[in-house]
C-alpha positions as CSV (number, residue, x, y, z in Angstrom):
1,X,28.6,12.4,17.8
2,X,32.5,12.1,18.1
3,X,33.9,13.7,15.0
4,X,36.7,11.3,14.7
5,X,34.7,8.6,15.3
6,X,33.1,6.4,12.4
7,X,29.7,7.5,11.6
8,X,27.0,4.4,12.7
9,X,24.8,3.6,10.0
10,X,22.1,1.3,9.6
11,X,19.7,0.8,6.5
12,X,15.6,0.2,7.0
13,X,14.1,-1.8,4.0
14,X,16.3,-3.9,2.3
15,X,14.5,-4.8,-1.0
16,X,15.5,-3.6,-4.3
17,X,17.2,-0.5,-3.1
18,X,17.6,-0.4,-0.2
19,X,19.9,-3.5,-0.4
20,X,22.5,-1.2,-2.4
21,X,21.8,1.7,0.1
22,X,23.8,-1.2,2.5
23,X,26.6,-2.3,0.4
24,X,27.3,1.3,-0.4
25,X,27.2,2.0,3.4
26,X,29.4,-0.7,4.0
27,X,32.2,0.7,1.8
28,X,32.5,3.9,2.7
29,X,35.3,5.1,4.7
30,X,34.7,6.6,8.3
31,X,31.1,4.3,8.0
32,X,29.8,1.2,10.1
33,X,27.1,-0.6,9.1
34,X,25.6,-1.5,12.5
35,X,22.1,-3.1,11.2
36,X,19.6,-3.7,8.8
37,X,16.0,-3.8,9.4
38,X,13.4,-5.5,6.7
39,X,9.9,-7.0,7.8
40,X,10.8,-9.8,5.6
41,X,13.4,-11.5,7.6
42,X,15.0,-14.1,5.1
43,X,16.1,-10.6,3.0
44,X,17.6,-9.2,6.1
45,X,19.2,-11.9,6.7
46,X,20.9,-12.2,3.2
47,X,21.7,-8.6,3.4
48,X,23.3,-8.8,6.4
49,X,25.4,-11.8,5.7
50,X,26.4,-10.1,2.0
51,X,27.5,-6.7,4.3
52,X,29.0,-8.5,7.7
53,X,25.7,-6.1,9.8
54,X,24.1,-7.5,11.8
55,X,20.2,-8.2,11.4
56,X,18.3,-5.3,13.9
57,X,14.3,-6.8,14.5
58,X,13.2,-3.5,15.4
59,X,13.8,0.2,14.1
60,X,13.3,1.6,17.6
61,X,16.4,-1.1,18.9
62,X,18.2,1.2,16.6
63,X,17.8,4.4,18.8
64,X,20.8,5.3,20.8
65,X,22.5,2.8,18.4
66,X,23.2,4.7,15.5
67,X,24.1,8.2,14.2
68,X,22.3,7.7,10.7
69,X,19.7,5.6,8.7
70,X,18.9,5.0,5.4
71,X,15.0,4.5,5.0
72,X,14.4,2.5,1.9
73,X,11.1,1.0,2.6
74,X,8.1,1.4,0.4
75,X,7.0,5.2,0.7
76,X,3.6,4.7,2.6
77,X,5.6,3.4,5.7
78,X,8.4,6.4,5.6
79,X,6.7,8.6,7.9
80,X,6.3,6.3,10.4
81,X,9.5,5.1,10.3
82,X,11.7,8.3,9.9
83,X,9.8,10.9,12.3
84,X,10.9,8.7,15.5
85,X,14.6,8.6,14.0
86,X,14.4,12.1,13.6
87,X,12.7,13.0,16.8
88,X,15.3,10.9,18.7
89,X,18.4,13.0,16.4
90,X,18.8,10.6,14.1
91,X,20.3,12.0,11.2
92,X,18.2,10.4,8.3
93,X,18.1,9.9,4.2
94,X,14.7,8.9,3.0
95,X,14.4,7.6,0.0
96,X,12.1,9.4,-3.2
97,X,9.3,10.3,-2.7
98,X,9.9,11.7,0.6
99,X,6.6,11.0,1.9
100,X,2.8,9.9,0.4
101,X,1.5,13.0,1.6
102,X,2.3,16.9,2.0
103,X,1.2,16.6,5.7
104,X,3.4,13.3,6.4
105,X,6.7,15.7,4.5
106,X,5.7,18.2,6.8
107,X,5.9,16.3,9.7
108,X,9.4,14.8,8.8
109,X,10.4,18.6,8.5
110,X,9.1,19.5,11.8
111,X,10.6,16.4,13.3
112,X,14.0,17.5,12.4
113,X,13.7,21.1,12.6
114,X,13.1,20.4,16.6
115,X,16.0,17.9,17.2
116,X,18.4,19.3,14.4
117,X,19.1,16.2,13.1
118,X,19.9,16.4,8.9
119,X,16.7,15.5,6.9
120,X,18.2,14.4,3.4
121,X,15.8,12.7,0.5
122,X,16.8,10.4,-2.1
123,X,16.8,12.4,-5.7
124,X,20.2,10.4,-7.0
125,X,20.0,12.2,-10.4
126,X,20.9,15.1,-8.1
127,X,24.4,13.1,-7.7
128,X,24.7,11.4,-11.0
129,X,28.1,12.6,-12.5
130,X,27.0,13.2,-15.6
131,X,24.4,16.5,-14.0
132,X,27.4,17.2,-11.8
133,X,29.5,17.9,-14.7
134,X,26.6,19.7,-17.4
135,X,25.8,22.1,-13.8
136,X,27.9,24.7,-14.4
137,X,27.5,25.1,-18.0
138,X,23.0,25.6,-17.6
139,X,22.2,29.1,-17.4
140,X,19.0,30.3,-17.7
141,X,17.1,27.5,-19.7
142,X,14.2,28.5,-21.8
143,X,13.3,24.7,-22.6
144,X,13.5,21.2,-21.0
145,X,12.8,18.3,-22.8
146,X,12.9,14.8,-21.0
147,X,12.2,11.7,-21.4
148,X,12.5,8.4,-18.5
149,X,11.5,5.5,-20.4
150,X,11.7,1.8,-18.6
151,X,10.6,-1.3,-19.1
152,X,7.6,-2.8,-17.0
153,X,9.3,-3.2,-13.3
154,X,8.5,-5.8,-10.6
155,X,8.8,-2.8,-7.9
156,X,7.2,0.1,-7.2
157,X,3.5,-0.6,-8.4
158,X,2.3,0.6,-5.1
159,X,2.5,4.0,-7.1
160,X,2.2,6.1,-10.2
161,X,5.1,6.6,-12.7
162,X,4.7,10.4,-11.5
163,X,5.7,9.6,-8.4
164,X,8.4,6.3,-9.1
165,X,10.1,7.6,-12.2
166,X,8.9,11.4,-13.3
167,X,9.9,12.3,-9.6
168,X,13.7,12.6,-10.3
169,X,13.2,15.2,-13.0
170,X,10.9,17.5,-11.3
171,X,13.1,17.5,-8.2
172,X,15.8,18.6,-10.9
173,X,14.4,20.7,-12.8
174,X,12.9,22.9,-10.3
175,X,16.7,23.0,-8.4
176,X,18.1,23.9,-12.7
177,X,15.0,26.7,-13.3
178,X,14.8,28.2,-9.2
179,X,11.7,29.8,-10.4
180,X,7.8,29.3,-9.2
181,X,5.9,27.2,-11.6
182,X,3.0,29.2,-12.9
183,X,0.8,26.6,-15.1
184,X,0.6,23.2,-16.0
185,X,-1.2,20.3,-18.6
186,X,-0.9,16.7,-17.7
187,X,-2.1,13.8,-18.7
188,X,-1.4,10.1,-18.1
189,X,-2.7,7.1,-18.7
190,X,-2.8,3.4,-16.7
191,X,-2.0,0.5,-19.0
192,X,-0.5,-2.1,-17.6
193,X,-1.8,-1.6,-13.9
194,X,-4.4,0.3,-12.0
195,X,-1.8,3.0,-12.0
196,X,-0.4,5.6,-13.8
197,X,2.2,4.1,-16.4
198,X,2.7,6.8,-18.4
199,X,2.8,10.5,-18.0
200,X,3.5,13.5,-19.9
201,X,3.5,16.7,-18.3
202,X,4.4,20.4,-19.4
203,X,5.0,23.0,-17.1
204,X,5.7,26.6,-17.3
205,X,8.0,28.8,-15.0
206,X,7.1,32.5,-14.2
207,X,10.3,33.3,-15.7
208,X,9.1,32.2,-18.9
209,X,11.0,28.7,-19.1
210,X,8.8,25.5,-20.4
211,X,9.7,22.1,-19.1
212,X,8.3,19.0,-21.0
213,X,8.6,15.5,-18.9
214,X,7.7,12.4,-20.1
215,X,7.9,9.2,-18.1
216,X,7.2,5.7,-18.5
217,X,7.2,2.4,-17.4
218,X,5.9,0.4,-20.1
219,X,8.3,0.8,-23.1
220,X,10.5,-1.4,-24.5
221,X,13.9,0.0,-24.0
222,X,15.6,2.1,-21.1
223,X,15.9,6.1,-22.1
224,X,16.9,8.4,-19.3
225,X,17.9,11.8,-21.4
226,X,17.5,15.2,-20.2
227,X,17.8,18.0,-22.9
228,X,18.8,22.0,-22.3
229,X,17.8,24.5,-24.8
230,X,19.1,28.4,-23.7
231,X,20.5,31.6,-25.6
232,X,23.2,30.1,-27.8
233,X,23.4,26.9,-26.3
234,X,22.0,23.4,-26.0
235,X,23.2,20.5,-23.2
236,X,22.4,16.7,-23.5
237,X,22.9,14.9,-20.3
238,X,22.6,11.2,-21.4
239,X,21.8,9.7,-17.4
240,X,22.7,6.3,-18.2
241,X,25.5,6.9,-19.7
242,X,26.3,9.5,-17.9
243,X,27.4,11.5,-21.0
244,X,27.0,15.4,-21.9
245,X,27.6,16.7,-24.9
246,X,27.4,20.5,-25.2
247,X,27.2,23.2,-28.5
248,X,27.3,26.8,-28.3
249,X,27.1,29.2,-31.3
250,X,29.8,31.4,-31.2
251,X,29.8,34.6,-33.2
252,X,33.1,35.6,-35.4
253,X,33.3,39.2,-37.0
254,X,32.3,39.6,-40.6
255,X,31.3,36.0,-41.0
256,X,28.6,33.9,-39.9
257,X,28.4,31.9,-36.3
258,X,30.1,28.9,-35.9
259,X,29.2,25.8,-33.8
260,X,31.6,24.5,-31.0
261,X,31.1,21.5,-28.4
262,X,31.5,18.1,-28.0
263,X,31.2,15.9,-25.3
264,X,32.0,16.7,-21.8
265,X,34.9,15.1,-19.7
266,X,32.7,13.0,-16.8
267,X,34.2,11.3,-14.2
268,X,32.3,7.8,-14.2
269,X,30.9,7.0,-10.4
270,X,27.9,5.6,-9.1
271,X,25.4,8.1,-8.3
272,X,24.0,6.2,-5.4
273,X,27.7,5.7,-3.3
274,X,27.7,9.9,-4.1
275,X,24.6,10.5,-2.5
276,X,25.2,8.7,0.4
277,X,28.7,10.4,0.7
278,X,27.1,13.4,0.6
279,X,24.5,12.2,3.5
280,X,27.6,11.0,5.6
281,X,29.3,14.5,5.0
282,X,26.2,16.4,5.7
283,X,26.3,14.4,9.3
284,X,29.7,15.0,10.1
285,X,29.6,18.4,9.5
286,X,26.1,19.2,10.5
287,X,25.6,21.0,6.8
288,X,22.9,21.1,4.6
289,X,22.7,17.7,2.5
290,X,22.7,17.8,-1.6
291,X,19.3,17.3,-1.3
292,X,17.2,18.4,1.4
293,X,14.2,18.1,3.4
294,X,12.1,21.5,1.8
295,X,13.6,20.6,-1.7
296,X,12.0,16.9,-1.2
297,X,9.1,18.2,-0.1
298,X,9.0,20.8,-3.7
299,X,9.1,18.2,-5.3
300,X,6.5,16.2,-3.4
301,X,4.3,19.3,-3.6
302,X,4.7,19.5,-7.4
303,X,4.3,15.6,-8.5
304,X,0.7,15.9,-6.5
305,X,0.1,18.6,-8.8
306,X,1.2,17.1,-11.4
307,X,-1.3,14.1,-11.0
308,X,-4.2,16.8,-10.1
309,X,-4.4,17.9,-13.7
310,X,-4.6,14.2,-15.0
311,X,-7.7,13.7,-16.5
């Protein structure tokens, strides 16, 4: 790929996502949007007049056409759609969960690893400014609380909440604790649909850490709040506000501990137009992505688990 060139991008599966996947494509600096693919053809269509792209039938027509795609369709189809753009060096972001299966992430790994194209996957919270900014104040956690709470969804039915909603914490948390998860209890419970719709599950780290997730689909109001809990300090990362406030004790001599914090300074962005960034950068300079490939597939690897110990 010319370095001074703009990068060519295209976006496959232009539904609820993936739309923004081609707006925020088509903004970015150093970016062309040179096509959108979508089995239904009256959505490409609409996309592609609302980005100036141009409507691409095929996602093979897009080999030797573009340096980088944005896979957005539903899950059970990303293998089969990314592992050609890979094999052909396509540099490629697939959208959470990176695959329906261990074997199918597996084979997106292997696919890149042979043409060293950049696998990235689709965990935004990784991006969201408000973890960005609480980062470099979590060290060592010994507890996680968190709670995703949404209200019933017309997408993403195909799959349980583990895997639609819970699926952004665990990708996080696991990057936050960098330790081996040693047991866990689960349980969820399908209300609403033949699916999971809510889960709970608790897990605990070899290096001692405990992680409580809950996630839902079914509740009345939107919650997305990850809590921190280490020596002397607790973090609240508000995602949807994309506020942190953090409190420390601090010891004085000859008197007791006071409390200091408040809220974080956070620079306001949208996560989604950071992660791609980062995807474009990754390309250009042939680096490791935010998020990548193995760390998709962690998390891949621990959601299954996750469900395993459902009753």
């Amino acid at each position: 790929m010319n370095q001074t060139a703009p990068v060519r991008a295209a976006v496959v599966g232009v539904g609820h996502l993936g739309r923004h996947h081609a707006r925020v494509l088509a903004g970015l600096p150093d970016v062309t949007l040179v096509g959108v693919v979508d089995a239904d053809a009256a959505r490409a269509a609409e996309t592609a007049q609302a980005t100036g792209a141009p409507v691409v039938s095929r996602v093979a027509d897009l080999i030797g056409q573009v340096d980088a795609v944005s896979v957005a369709v539903p899950t059970e189809a990303h293998a089969a759609v990314a592992i050609p753009l890979l094999e052909a060096g396509i540099h490629v972001l697939v959208e959470k969960p990176m695959t329906r299966s261990i074997a199918e992430a597996d084979g997106l790994l292997a696919a890149a690893a042979r043409s060293g194209a950049v696998l990235a996957v689709g965990h935004i919270e990784h991006f969201n400014p408000a973890v960005q900014a609480a980062r470099p104040h979590i060290q060592d956690p010994r507890f996680i609380e968190v709670h995703r709470l949404g209200t019933f969804p017309e997408r993403s039915l195909d799959i349980d909440v583990v895997f639609d909603l819970m699926i952004h914490d665990i990708g996080l948390v696991l990057e936050v604790v960098g330790s081996d998860v040693v047991g866990i209890e689960a349980v969820g419970v399908p209300v609403l649909t033949p699916r999971v719709d809510i889960a709970n599950a608790r897990l605990k780290f070899a290096n001692g850490c405990i992680a409580n997730l809950t996630a839902s689909r079914i509740s009345r109001e939107q919650v997305r709040k990850i809590r921190f809990f280490q020596r002397n300090t607790y973090l609240s990362v508000d995602y949807k506000a994309q506020e942190v406030e953090v409190w420390r004790l601090v010891p004085q001599a000859g008197a007791m501990p006071r409390i200091d914090g408040g809220k974080l300074d956070v620079q306001r962005d949208e996560p989604l137009k950071r992660e791609l960034a980062d995807f474009i950068g990754a390309v250009r300079a042939r680096r490791a992505p935010g998020v990548t490939g193995a760390q998709g597939r962690a998390a891949l690897v621990l959601a299954n688990e996750i469900v395993s110990r459902m009753g």
